[in-house]
C-alpha positions in Angstrom: 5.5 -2.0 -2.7 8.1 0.8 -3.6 11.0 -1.1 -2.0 10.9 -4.1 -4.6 12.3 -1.2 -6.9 15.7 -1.1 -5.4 18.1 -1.9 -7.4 20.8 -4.5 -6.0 23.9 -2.2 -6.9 24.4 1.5 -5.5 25.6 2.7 -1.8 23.0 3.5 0.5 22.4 7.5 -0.1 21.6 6.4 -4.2 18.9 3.8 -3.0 17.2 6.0 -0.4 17.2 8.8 -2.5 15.9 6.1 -5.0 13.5 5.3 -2.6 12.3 8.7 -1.8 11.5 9.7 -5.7 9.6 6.4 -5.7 7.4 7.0 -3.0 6.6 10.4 -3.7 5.4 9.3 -7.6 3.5 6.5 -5.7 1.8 9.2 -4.0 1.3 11.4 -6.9 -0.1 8.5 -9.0 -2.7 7.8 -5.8 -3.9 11.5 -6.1 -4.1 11.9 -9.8 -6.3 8.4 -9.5 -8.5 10.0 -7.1 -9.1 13.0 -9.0 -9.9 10.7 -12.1 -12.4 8.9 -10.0 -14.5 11.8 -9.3 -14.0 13.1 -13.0 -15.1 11.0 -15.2 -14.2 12.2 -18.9 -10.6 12.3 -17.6 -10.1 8.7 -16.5 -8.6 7.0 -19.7 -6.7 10.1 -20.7 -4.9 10.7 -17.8 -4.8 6.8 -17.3 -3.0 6.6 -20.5 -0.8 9.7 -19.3 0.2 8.3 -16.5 1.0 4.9 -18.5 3.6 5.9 -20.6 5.2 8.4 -17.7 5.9 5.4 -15.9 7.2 3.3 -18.5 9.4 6.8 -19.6 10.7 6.7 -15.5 11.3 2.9 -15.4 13.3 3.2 -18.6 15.3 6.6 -17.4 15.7 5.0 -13.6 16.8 1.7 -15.1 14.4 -0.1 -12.4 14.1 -3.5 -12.3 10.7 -5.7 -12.7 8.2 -4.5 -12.1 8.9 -1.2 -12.4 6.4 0.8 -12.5 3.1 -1.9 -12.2 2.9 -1.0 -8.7 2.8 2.5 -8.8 0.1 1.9 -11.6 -1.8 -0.3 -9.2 -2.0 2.1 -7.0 -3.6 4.6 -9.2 -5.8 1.6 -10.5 -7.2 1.4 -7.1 -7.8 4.6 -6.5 -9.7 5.5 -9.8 -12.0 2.4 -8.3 -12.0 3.9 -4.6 -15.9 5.5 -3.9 -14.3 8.7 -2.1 -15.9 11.9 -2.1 -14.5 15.4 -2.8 -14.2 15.8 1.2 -12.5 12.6 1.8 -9.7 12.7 -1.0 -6.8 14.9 0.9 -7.3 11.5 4.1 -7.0 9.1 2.0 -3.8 10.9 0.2 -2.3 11.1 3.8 -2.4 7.7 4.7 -0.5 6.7 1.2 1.8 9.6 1.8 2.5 8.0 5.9 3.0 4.5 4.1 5.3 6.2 1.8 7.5 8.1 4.1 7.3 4.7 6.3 8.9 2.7 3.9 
């Protein structure tokens, strides 16, 4: 999902870097959703947080549509996601291996 964010201009060290920073806020947002699943007074504050941080990064980054839905989706899912305290850091891993694979 992070490599419909590359923009169609730039040599090849801008868009992986590109790339890179995407993935790892993919990641972040995947956590933070977790968390907010298994705390629930946080959910619509930090949902709301990480809202407007990723219209702020789509606006800064100049990415193209969709921006940052995907990355929101992500944390959408997660905050949804029945996962324990134990099983949060596996589930974080296999975003973070999709991340680094793409």
């Amino acid at each position: 999902m992070i490599f419909l964010n590359q923009p169609k201009a730039g040599n090849v060290r801008q868009r992986q870097a590109l790339l890179f920073f995407i993935g790892i806020i993919m990641v972040g947002s995947f956590s933070l959703g977790l968390v907010a699943h298994n705390l629930p007074a946080l959910r619509v504050p930090l949902f709301i947080f990480m809202a407007f941080s990723m219209v702020l990064m789509g606006r800064y980054l100049r990415l193209p549509p969709p921006g940052g839905m995907f990355i929101m989706m992500a944390s959408v899912l997660a905050i949804f996601m029945p996962v324990e305290w134990s099983g949060i850091l596996f589930k974080i891993a296999i975003v973070a291996a999709g991340a680094i694979y793409a």
